[in-house]
C-alpha positions in Angstrom: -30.6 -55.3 7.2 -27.1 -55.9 4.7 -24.6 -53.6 5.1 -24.1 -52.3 1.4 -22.1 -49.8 0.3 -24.4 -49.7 -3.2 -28.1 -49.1 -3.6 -27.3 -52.0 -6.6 -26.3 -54.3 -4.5 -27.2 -58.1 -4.4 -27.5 -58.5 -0.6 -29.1 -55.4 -0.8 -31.6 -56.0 -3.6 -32.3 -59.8 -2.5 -32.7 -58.0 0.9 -35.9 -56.4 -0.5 -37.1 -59.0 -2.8 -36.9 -61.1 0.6 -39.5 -58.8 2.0 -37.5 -56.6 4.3 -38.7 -53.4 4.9 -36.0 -51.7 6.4 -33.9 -52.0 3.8 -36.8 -51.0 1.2 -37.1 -48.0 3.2 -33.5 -47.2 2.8 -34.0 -47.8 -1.5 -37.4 -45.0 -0.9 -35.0 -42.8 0.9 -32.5 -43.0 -1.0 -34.2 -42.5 -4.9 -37.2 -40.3 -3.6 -35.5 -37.0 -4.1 -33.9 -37.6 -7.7 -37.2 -39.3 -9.3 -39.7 -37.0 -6.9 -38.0 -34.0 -9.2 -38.1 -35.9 -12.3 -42.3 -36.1 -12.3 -42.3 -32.7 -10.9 -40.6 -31.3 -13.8 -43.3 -32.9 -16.3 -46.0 -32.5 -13.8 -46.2 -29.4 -12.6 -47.9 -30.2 -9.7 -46.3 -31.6 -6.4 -49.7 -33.5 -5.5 -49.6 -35.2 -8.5 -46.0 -35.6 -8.6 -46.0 -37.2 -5.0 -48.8 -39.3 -6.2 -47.5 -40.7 -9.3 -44.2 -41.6 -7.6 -46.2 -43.3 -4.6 -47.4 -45.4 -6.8 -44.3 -46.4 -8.7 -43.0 -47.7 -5.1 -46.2 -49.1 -4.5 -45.5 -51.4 -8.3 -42.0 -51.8 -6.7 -43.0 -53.5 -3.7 -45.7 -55.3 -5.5 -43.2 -57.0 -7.6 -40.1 -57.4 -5.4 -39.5 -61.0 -5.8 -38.5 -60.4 -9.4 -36.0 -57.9 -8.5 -33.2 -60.5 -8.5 -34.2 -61.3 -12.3 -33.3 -57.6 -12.8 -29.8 -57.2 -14.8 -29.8 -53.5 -13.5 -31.9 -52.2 -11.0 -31.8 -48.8 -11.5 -31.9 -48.8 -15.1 -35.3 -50.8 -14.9 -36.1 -48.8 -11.3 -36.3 -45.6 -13.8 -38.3 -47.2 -16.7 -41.0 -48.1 -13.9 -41.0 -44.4 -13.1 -40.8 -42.9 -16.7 -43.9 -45.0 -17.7 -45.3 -44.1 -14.4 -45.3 -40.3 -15.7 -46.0 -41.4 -18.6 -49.5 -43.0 -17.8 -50.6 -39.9 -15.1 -49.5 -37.5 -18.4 -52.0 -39.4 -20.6 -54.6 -39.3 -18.1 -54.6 -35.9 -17.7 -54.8 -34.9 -21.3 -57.1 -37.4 -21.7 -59.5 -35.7 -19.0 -58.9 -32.4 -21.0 -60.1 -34.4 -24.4 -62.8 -35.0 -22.8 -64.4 -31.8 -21.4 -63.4 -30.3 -24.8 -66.1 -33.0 -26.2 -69.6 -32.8 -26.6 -72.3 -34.9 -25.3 -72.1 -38.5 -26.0 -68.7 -38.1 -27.9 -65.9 -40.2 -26.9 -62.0 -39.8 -27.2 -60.9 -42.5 -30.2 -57.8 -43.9 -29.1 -55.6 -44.1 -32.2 -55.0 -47.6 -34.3 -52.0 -49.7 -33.9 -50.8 -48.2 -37.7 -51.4 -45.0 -36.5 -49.6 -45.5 -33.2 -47.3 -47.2 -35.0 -46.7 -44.1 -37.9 -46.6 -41.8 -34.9 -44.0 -43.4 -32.9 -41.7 -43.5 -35.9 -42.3 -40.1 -37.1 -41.7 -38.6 -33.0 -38.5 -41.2 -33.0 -37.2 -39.2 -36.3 -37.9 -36.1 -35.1 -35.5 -37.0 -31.9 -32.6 -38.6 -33.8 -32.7 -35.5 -35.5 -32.9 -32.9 -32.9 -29.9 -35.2 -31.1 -27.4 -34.6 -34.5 -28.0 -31.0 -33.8 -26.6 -31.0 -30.3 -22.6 -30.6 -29.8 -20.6 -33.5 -28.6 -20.5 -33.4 -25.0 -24.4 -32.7 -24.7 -25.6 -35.4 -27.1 -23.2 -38.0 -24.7 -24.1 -36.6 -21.3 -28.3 -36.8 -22.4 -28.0 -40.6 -24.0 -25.5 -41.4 -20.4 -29.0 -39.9 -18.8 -31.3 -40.9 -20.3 -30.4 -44.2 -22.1 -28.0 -45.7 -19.3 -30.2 -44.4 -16.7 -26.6 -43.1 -15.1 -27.1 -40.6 -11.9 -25.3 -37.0 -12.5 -22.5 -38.3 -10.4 -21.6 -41.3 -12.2 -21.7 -39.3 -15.6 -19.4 -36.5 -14.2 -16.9 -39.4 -13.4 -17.7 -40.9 -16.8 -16.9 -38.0 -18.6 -14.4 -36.6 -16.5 -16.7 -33.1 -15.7 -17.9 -31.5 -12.7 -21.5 -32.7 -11.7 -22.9 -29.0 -12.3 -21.3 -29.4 -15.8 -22.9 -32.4 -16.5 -26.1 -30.8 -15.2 -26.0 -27.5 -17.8 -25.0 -30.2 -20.3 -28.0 -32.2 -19.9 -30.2 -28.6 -19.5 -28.8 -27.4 -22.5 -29.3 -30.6 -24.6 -33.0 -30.3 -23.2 -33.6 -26.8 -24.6 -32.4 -27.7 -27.9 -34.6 -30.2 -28.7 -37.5 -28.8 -26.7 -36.8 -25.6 -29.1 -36.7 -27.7 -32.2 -39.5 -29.6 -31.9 -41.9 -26.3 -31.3 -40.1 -25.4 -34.9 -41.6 -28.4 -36.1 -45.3 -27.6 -35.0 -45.3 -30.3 -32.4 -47.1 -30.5 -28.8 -44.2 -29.7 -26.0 -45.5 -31.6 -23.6 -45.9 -34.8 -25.5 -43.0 -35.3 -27.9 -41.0 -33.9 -24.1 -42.4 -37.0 -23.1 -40.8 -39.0 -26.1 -37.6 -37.0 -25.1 -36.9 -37.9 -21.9 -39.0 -40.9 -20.7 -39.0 -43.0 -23.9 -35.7 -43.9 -24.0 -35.3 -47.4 -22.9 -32.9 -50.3 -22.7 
């Protein structure tokens, strides 16, 4: 296996897209922690959690020969997962759709105008819970969740301790979690929107 000093680097990545399993065992070592957390914290469940992220590695490895393609691995390493949530979130309230439903009814998925309407009325909803957050939390959350940056690169970014960034991001979370229930909206779902929707 490469000796790499960064989990984005080419050796490293060709490494795996080469078929070497050693070193994809180091990437699974190395990124199960952060984005095992992540799916637990929209989960709830460490089964499902465990599961859903399984199965994002399981994608990975499926499709390693076009990881050299990939301008930034972890930026598009962390889109895999966030739609991985994604999907196992709209199973499960699709599930729950359904046992609300009586006999012979069916869950009507919605039209691409209303899909459409919806994604545009959510992405207003975020813009404007972000201009309600100060400075530093509006920059450490887009550094998150838009640059897919780790804690540790946004604390040298910004010049902040890691557990800053962390309260930072925590806080910016709140806020918007807090103003989107003013608005009459589904937590769960326009959370969803929040944190996993934002993509390069």
């Amino acid at each position: 296996m490469p000796d790499i000093s960064s989990y984005n680097g080419k050796e490293f990545l060709n490494a795996i897209a080469g078929g070497d399993e050693l070193a994809y065992a180091q990437l699974y070592r190395h990124y199960w922690n952060e984005v095992y957390s992540l799916a637990l914290s929209f989960l709830k469940s460490p089964a499902l959690a465990e599961d859903t992220i399984q199965e994002v590695f399981v994608k990975l490895w499926l499709k390693k020969e076009n990881i050299p393609e990939w301008k930034d691995f972890r930026a598009y390493f962390m889109t895999m997962v966030r739609h991985e949530i994604i999907n196992t979130m709209r199973q499960g309230r699709r599930q729950m759709l359904i046992r609300d439903l009586g006999p012979g009814e069916d869950v009507a998925a919605p039209s691409p105008q209303e899909a459409l309407l919806q994604h545009k009325e959510a992405a207003g909803l975020i813009q404007t819970a972000l201009n309600g957050l100060s400075a530093k939390q509006r920059e450490a959350f887009l550094l998150s969740r838009t640059n897919g940056l780790s804690h540790d690169q946004i604390a040298a970014h910004m010049q902040l301790s890691k557990k800053t960034v962390a309260n930072l991001i925590t806080l910016a979370l709140n806020h918007i979690r807090d103003f989107l229930n003013q608005q009459g909206y589904l937590t769960e779902l326009l959370l969803v929107a929040v944190c996993l929707f934002f993509e390069k």
